[in-house]
C-alpha positions in Angstrom: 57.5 6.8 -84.6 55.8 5.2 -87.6 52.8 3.3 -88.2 54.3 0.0 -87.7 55.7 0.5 -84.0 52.3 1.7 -82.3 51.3 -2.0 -84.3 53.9 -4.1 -82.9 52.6 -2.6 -79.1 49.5 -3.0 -79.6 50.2 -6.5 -80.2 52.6 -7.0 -77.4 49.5 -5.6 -75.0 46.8 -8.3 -76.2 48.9 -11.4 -76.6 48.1 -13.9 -73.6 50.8 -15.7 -72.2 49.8 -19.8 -72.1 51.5 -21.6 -69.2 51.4 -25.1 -70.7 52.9 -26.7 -67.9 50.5 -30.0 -66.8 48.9 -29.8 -63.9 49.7 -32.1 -60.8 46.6 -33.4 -59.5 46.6 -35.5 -55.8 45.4 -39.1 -56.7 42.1 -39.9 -55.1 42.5 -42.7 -51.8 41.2 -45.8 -52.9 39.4 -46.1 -49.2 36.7 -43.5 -50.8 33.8 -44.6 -52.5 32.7 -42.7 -55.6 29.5 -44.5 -56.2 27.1 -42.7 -58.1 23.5 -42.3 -56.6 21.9 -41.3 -53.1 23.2 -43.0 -49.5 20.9 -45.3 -48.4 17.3 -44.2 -46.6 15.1 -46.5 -44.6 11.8 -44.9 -46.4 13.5 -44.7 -50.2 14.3 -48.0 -51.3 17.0 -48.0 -53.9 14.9 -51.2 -55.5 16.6 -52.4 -58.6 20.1 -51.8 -57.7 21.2 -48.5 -58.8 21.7 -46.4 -56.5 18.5 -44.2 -57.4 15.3 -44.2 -55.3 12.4 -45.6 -55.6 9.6 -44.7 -53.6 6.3 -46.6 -53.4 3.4 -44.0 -53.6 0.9 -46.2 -51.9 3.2 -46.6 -49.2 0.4 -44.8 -46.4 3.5 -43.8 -44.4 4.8 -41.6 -47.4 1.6 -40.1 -48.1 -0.4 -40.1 -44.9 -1.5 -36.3 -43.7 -1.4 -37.5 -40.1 2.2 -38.9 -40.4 3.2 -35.6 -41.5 1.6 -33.3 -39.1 2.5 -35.2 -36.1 6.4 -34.6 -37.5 5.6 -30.5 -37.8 3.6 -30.7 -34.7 6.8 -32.2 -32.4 9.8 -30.8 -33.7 11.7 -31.4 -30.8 11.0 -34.9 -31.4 11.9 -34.5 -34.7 14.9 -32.6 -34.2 15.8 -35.5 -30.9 15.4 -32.9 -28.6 12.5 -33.8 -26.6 14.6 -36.1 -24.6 16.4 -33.1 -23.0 15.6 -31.5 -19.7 15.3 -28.2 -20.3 13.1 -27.6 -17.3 14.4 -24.8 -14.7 15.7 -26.4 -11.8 16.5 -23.0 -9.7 13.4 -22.5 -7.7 11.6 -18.8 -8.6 12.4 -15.8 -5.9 10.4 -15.5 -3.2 8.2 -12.4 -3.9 9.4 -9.1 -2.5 6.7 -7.7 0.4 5.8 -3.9 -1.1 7.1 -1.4 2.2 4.8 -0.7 5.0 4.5 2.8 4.8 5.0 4.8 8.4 4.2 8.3 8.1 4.4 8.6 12.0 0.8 9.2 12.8 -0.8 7.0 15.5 -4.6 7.1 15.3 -6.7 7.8 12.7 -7.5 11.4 12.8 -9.6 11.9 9.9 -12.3 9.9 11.7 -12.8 12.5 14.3 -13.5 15.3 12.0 -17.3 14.2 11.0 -18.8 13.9 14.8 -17.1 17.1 16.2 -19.2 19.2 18.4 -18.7 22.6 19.5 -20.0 22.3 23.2 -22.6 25.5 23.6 -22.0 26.6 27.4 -19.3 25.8 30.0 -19.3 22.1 31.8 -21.0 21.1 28.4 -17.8 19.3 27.2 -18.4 15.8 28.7 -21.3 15.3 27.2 -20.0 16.6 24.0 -17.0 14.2 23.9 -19.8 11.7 24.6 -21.6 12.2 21.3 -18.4 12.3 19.4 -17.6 8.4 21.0 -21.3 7.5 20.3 -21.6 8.5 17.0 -18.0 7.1 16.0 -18.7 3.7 17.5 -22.8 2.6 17.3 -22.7 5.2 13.7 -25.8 6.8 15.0 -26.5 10.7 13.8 -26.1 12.6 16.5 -27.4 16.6 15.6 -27.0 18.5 19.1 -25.2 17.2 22.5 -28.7 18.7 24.6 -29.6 15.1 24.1 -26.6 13.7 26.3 -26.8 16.7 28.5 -30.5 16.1 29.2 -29.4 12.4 29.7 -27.0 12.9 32.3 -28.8 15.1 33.9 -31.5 12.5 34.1 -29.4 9.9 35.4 -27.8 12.1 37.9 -24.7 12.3 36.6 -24.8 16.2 35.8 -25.6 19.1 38.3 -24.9 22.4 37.6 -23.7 23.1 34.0 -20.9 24.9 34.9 -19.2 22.5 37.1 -19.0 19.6 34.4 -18.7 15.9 34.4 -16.5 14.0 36.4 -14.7 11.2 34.4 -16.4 8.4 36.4 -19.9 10.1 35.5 -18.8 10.8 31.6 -17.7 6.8 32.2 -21.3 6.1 33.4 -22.9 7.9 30.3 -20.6 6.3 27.9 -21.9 2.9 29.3 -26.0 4.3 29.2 -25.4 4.8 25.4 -24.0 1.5 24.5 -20.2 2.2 24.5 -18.2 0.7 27.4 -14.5 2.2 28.6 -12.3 2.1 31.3 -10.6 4.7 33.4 -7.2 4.7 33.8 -4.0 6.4 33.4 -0.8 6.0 31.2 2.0 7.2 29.4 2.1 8.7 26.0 3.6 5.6 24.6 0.7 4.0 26.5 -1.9 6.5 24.5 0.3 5.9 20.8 -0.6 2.1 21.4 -4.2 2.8 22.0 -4.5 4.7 19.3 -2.8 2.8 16.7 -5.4 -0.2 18.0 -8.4 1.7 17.3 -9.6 2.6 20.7 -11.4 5.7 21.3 -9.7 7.6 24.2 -11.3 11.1 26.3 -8.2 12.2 27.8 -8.5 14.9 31.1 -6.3 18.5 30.7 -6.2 21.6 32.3 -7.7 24.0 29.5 -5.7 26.8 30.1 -2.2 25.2 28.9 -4.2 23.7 25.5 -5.6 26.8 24.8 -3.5 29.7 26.7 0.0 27.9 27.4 1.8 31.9 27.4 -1.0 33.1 30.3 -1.1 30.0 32.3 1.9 31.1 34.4 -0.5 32.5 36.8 -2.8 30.2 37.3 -3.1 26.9 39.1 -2.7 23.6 37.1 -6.2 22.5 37.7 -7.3 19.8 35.2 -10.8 21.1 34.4 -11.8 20.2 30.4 -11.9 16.6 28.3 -11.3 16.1 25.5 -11.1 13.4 22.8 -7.6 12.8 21.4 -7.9 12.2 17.4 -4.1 10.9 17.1 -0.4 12.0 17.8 2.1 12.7 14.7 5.4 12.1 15.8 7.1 12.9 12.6 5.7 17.0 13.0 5.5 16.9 16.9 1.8 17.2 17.5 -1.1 16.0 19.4 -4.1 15.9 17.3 -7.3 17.0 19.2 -11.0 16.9 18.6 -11.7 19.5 21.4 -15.2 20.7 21.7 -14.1 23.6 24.1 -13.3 25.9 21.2 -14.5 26.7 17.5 -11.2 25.7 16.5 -11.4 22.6 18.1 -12.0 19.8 15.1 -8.3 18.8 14.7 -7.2 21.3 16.3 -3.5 20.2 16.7 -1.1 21.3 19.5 2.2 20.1 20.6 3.1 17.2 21.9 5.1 18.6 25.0 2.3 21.1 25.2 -0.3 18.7 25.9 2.2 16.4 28.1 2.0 19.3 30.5 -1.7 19.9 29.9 -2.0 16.1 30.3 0.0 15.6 33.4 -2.2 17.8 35.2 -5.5 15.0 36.2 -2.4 12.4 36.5 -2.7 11.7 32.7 -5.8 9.9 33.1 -8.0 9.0 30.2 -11.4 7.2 29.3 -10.6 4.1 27.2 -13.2 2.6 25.1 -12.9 -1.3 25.6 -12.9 -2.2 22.3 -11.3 -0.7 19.0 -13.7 0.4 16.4 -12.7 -0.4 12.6 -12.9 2.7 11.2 -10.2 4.1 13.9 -7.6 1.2 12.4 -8.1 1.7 8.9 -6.5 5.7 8.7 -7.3 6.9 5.4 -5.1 10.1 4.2 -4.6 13.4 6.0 -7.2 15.9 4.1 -8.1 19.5 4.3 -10.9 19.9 7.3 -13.7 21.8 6.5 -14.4 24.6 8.4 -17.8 23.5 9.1 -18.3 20.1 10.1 -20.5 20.4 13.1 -23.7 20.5 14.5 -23.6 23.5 16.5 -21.0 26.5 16.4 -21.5 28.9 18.5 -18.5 31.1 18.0 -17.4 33.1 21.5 -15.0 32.7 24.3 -13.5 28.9 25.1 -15.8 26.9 26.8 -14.8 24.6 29.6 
């Protein structure tokens, strides 16, 4: 192929093709106005006529720094909003009450556990269920039960050590120290609502089935110890007892059918304060008794 071929495509590649066919253009309506110059404003005068502005700069409404910040200030008035309601007509929830926790523990235990005594010789356990009500309810500091014994005794409400206290005569000392109860009898659903008011309650058993239930087979059901009952947990099945008759007694916990037979024995009678004490309604969180947290421990056989 010679020289003039690859020159005669090279032209055919770079020539542009002119379409010089005239355009059609769509006539403009006659109904629109092609006026040269701005629309009209209420604050731009047009003034001579032409359709261009012109604004008076000593107009104070052009130029006044309060005009304009009240504009930025309300845009919703500026914008024509603040005419609309948008206020929330749908009232707001009723707030939801946080859950009453029930861990199934009537009483306050816990309370018990500072005014514990370990009674120091048999018949010595009225006196020391006395000083744990005393202390609990008047707050007094109460270091050894001699001082109740030697108080019944006084009054004549104590004889020989080794029979006890009656529960009229433990009512009588209860009274002498400034803490009035009643003696009565109930049910443990009776007790449970007791408890759960804040009442302090010395409840009659027979010893043996608290502390012996396998050997009490053989012997009589004789009620023959108080004690004060701390609280019942329903949710473990227990009876939660502030016992001075053993070394183990501070919360010593046993249960619940075990001390309804125990219990049944006086009749199920019990000494009820008359009124609650506040820090027997406000029941703070089960902790971890210490092992020490009486007066006296004298360590030895059961007392009764």
């Amino acid at each position: 192929m010679g020289a003039g071929a690859w020159s005669t495509a090279a032209d055919v590649e770079h020539t542009a093709v002119i379409d010089e066919t005239p355009s059609v253009l769509e006539p403009i309506p006659a109904e629109i106005d092609l006026a040269p110059g701005l629309p009209d404003h209420p604050d731009l005068p047009t003034g001579d006529g032409t359709g261009e502005p012109s604004a008076d700069l000593d107009d104070p409404g052009l130029t006044s720094r309060t005009n304009l910040d009240a504009e930025i200030s309300s845009p919703a008035a500026a914008l024509g909003l603040d005419e609309i309601d948008l206020t929330d007509d749908e009232p707001e929830p009723e707030p939801t009450p946080a859950p009453t926790a029930d861990d199934g523990v009537h009483g306050n235990p816990v309370a018990w556990t500072l005014n514990w005594f370990y009674q120091q010789v048999d018949g010595y356990c009225g006196p020391s269920a006395v000083a744990q009500v005393v202390a609990q309810y008047t707050g007094e500091t109460i270091t050894d039960p001699q001082l109740l014994v030697d108080r019944a005794t006084e009054l004549g409400l104590m004889g020989d050590p080794a029979e006890g206290m009656s529960l009229p005569n433990i009512e009588a000392l209860l009274e002498d120290q400034g803490v009035s109860a009643t003696l009565t009898d109930g049910s443990l659903d009776d007790l449970r609502e007791r408890l759960d008011n804040g009442y302090g309650v010395i409840a009659m058993v027979d010893s043996g089935e608290i502390w012996h239930p396998d050997q009490e087979s053989g012997e009589d059901d004789t009620a023959d110890h108080v004690l004060v009952v701390a609280g019942i947990d329903d949710t473990r099945g227990v009876v939660i007892l502030s016992d001075p008759g053993v070394p183990s007694g501070n919360q010593l916990e046993v249960p619940i059918e075990q001390f309804e037979d125990a219990w049944a024995d006086s009749g199920h009678q019990m000494l009820v304060t008359d009124a609650p004490d506040d820090g027997l309604i406000d029941r703070p969180r089960r902790a971890a008794v210490p092992v020490d947290r009486s007066a006296i421990i004298r360590l030895g056989p059961p007392r009764r």
